[in-house]
Each structure stands twice: as structure tokens, then as C-alpha cells.
C-alpha positions in Angstrom: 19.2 24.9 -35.1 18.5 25.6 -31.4 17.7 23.2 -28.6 13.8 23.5 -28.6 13.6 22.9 -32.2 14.3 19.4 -31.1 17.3 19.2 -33.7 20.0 19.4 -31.4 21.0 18.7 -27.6 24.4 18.6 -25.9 23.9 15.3 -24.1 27.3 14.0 -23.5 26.0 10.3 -22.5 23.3 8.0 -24.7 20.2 8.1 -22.4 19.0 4.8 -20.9 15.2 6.4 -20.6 13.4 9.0 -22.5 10.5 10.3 -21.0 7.9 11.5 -23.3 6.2 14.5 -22.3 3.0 15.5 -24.6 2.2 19.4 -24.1 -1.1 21.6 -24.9 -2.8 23.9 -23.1 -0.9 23.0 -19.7 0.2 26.6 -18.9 -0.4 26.1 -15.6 0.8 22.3 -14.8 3.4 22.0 -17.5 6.4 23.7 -15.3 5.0 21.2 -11.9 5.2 18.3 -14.6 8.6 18.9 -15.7 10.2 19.8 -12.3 8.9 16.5 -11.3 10.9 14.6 -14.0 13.9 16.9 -13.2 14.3 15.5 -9.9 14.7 11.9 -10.9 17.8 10.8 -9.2 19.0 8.3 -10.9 22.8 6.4 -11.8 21.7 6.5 -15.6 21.3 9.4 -18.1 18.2 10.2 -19.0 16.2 12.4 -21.8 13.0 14.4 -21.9 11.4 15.1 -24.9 8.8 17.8 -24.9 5.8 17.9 -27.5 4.4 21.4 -27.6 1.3 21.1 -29.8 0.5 24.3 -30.8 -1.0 25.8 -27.8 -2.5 28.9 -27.4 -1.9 29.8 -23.6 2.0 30.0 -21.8 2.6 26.4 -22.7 5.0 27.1 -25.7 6.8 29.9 -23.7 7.2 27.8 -20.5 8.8 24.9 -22.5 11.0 26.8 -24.1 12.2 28.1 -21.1 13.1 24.8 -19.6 15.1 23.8 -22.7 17.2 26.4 -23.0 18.2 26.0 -19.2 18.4 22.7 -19.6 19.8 21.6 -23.0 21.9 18.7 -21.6 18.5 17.0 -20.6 15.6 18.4 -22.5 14.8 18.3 -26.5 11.6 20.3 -27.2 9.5 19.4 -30.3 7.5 22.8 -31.6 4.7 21.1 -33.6 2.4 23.2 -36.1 -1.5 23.6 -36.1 -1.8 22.2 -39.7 0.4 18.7 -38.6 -2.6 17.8 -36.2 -4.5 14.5 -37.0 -8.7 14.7 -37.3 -10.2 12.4 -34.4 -13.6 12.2 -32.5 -14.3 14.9 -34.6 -11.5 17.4 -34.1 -8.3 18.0 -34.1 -6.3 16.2 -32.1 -2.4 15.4 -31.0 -2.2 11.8 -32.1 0.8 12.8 -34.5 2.9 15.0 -31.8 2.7 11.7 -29.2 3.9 9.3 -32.3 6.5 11.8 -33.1 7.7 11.5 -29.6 7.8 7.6 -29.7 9.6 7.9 -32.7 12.9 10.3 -31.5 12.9 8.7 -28.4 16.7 7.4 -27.8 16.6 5.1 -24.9 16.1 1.9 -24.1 12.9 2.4 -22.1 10.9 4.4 -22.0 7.9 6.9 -20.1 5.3 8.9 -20.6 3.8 11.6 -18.5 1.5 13.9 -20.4 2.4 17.6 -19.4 -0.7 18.0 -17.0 0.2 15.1 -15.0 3.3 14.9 -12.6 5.6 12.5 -10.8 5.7 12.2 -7.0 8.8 9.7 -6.3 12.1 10.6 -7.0 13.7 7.3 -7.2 10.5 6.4 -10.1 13.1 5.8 -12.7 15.4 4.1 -10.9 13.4 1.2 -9.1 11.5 0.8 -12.3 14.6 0.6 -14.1 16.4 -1.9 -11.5 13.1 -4.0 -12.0 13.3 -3.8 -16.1 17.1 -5.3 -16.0 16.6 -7.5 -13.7 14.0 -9.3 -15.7 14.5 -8.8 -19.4 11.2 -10.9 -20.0 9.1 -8.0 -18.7 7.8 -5.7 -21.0 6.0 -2.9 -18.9 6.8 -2.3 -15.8 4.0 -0.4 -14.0 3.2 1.5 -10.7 0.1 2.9 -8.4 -0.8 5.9 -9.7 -2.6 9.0 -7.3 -6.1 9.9 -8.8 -7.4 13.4 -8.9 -10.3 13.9 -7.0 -10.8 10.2 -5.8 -8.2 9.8 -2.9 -7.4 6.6 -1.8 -8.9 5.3 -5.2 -6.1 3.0 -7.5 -5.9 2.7 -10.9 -7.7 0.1 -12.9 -6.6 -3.7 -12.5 -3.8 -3.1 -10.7 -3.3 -5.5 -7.2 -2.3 -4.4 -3.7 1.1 -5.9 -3.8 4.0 -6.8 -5.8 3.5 -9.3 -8.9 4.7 -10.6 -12.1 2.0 -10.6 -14.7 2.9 -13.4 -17.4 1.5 -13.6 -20.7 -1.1 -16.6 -19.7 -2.3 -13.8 -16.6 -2.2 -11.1 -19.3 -4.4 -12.6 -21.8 -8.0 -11.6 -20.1 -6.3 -8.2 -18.7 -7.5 -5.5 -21.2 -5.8 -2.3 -19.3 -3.7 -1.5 -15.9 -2.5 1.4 -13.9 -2.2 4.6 -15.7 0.7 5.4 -18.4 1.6 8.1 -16.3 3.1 5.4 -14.2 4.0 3.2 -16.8 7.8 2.1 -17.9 7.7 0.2 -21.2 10.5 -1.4 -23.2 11.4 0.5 -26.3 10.0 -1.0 -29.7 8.4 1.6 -31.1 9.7 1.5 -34.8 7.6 -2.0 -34.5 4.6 -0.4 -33.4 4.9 2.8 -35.4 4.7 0.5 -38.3 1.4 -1.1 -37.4 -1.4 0.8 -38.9 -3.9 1.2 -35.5 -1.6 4.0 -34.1 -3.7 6.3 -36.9 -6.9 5.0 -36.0 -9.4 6.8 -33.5 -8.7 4.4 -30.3 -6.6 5.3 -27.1 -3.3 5.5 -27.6 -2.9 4.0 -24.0 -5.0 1.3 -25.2 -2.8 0.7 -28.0 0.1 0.5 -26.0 -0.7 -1.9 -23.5 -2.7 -4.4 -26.1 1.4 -4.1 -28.0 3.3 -4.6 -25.1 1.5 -7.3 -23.2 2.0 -9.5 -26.2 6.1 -9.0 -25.9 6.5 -10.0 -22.7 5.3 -9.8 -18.6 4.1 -6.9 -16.9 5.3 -6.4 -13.4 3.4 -4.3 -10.3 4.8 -2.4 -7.8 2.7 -0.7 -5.5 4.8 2.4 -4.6 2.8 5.3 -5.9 5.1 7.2 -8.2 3.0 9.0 -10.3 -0.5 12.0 -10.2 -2.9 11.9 -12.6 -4.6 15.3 -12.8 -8.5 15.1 -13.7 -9.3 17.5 -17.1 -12.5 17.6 -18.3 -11.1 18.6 -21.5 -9.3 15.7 -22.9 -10.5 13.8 -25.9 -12.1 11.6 -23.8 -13.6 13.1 -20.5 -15.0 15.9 -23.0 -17.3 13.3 -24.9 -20.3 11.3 -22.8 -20.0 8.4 -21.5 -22.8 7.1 -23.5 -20.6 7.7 -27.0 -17.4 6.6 -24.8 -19.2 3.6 -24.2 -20.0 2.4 -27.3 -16.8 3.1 -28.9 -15.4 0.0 -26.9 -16.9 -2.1 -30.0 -15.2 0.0 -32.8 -11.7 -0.1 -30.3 -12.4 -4.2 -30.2 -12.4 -4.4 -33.0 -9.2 -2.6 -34.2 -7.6 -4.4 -31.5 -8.4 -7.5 -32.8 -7.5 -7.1 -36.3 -3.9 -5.3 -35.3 -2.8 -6.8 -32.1 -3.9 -9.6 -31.2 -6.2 -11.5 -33.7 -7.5 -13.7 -31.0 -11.1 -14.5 -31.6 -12.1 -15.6 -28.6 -10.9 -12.8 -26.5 -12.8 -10.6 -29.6 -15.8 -11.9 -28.6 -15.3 -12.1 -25.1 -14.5 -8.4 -24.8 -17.3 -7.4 -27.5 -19.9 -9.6 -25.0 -18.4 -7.7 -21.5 -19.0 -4.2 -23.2 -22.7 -5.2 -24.1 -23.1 -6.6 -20.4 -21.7 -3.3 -19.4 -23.5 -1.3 -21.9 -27.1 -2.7 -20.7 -26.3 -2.3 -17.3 -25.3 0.9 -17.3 -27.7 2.5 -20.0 -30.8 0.2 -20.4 -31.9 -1.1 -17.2 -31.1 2.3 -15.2 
């Protein structure tokens, strides 16, 4: 079996991070995305595992080219048309990101779809210094650069450092972007819970999981760029349907992560507020 068949590697050291890399149609961001992750510098090994989910542009070919020049850090994942889960009405790459979560080796791990990028070097270290440090914290999270809106951060994140504890966490329903994320590894726990199948987020999912396991801790350097594309799941459907899929993601939410009632109806009543405001009294 060769390297980007995801069945072999010739890493020498057990890697502290794996950085999870989803792929399709990025022919022309997926070799800027993975250059980026390249030039961590770090004092830990570290792993990249590549999706490719059965794109029909350069994607497949690029990847492949970055394993097999890099087989002591890379393991590439060739997924198949027919292995792709139905959601929102088409197919989509729920199963190649869970497949990723589950081969990841390391102790933490990241996730930086292949359209996106990193912009600090040191991103993996200082969020790694910051996870050992506190072994309480489960996600530790950055600023993120938005495409197209300069200047503009991330949702819920604050303008300095700070510790997030459980008691802070529990009316926080997202932060930051995953791109930016750093989140402990217990994934065979969350692979096991049914809602990684069902048609909510899987961003969502991960930060309802992890807030429940522990603090979540901010620093403002600005590691990561997320690239705008209209063509994702959800930028390609209106924001009228995005909308009031918030009740049907509350409610998964609630029965497989958190089974809090009052924060069930407390969410379900902010998406109504937000609902009217946006759609009936315009």
C-alpha cells in the first residue's frame, strides 16, 4: 500500500497533533493550505491527514503530490463517490471529516479544511504550550482572518486573553472558527454519539462536545484565514432555510449533548427573536 492510500506512513515519532485537512474541489487553495501547515515549527512531531473526497478538478492530483514528497508527515485518505453521506439534500462529506477524526493519532488535534490556510508559524506550538499547561482546557482557540470583511473577528470571541470555564460556557453556543481551533482528542467518545450522522454542522457539534469536557481558552493572535465560498453546504442554501434550521440543530443538541432544558428553550426562543427580526418585521 502506498502513502496516499492512507495505510501507511514512515513517521519515525508518535505525533503530538494531527491536523485534519478535509479536501474537495480546492484545486486552487489546497497546495496554499497545505504549505501553510508545512511550516509549523514546532519541538513536537506532528501529522497531517488529508481527505480527498472525490473531487473532480486537480485536488486529487495535488494531494497526491504532497504525500509522496512528504510521507514522513502526510497520510492522504482517497475517499469514493459512493461512500458520501445524503445531507441538505445532496451529497455531502460528512463521512470523509469523521473518517479523519477517527485515524487521527495525536493527542490534539486541528482542523483546517483544504480551502482555508494558516498564517502563524508558531500556531501549533503556543496553542499547544497553552493545552499542557492547563489540562482542564478543552479547546483552545484563536482570532481567525475573515475573507472579505477585514478587520471583522470571528463570532463570540473577546479582544484579549481569557479562560472560558464551564459556568461562562454554558450560554456560549459557538466561538472563533475551527480553522483556528485546537481541541483535545476524544473522538472515539464522540464518534459514538449518534448526532455526528445527523444534518447539523459539524463545527456545531464539536464545540456543543467539547465545551462540556472542560474550559476553552482565547488568544487573540490571529493564526488562521478563512476563505469565503459560496459553495459550501451552507453559504449555498438561503439564509431564510439556514435560519430556520437553528430549531431542528436545537434540538439535536439537546437530546445528544447537552440535555439541558433550559438552555433548549432559551436558544429555541433567541432563534425566534432572531427569526422575526430578521424575516417578519423587515
Amino acid at each position: 500500500m502506498k502513502a496516499q492510500e492512507g495505510q501507511k506512513s514512515d513517521f519515525s515519532e508518535d505525533p503530538l497533533v494531527s491536523v485534519c485537512v478535509p479536501a474537495f474541489q480546492h484545486e486552487d487553495y489546497i497546495g496554499e493550505c497545505l504549505e501553510s501547515i508545512l511550516a509549523q515549527k514546532t519541538a513536537f512531531p506532528f501529522e497531517i491527514l488529508i481527505g480527498e473526497d472525490a473531487s473532480t478538478d486537480g485536488t486529487r492530483e495535488i494531494a497526491k503530490t504532497f504525500a509522496d514528497k512528504y510521507p514522513e508527515k502526510i497520510r492522504l485518505f482517497l475517499r469514493k463517490e459512493e461512500e458520501k453521506a445524503i445531507m441538505y439534500g445532496r451529497r455531502a462529506g460528512r463521512f470523509n471529516h469523521l473518517g479523519l477524526y477517527r485515524d487521527a493519532k495525536g493527542k490534539y488535534i486541528c482542523i483546517c479544511d483544504g480551502d482555508d490556510y494558516w498564517i502563524d508559524p508558531y500556531k501549533l506550538q503556543k496553542q499547544v504550550d497553552i493545552m499542557e499547561k492547563n489540562k482542564d482546557c478543552s479547546i483552545c482557540l484563536t482570532n481567525t482572518e475573515i475573507d472579505r470583511q477585514p478587520g471583522k473577528k470571528p463570532p463570540g470571541v473577546p479582544d484579549s486573553f481569557k479562560i472560558f470555564v464551564k459556568r461562562d460556557l454554558k450560554k456560549i453556543f459557538y466561538m472563533g472558527h475551527i480553522s483556528s481551533w485546537m481541541i483535545r482528542n476524544s473522538m472515539s467518545e464522540l464518534l459514538e454519539n449518534p448526532i455526528v450522522k445527523k444534518p447539523i454542522p459539524l463545527d456545531q457539534i464539536l464545540f456543543s462536545f467539547y465545551k462540556k469536557k472542560g474550559s476553552v481558552i482565547y488568544l487573540p493572535d490571529t493564526t488562521s484565514f478563512y476563505r469565503y465560498n459560496p459553495n459550501g453546504l451552507y453559504l449555498s442554501k438561503s439564509k431564510k432555510k439556514n435560519h430556520k434550521a437553528l430549531y431542528r440543530n436545537n434540538w439535536f443538541l439537546f437530546r445528544y449533548i447537552h440535555h439541558d432544558p433550559f438552555l433548549f428553550i432559551r436558544s429555541i426562543a433567541y432563534s425566534m427573536k432572531r427569526y422575526y427580526s430578521n424575516f417578519i418585521v423587515r
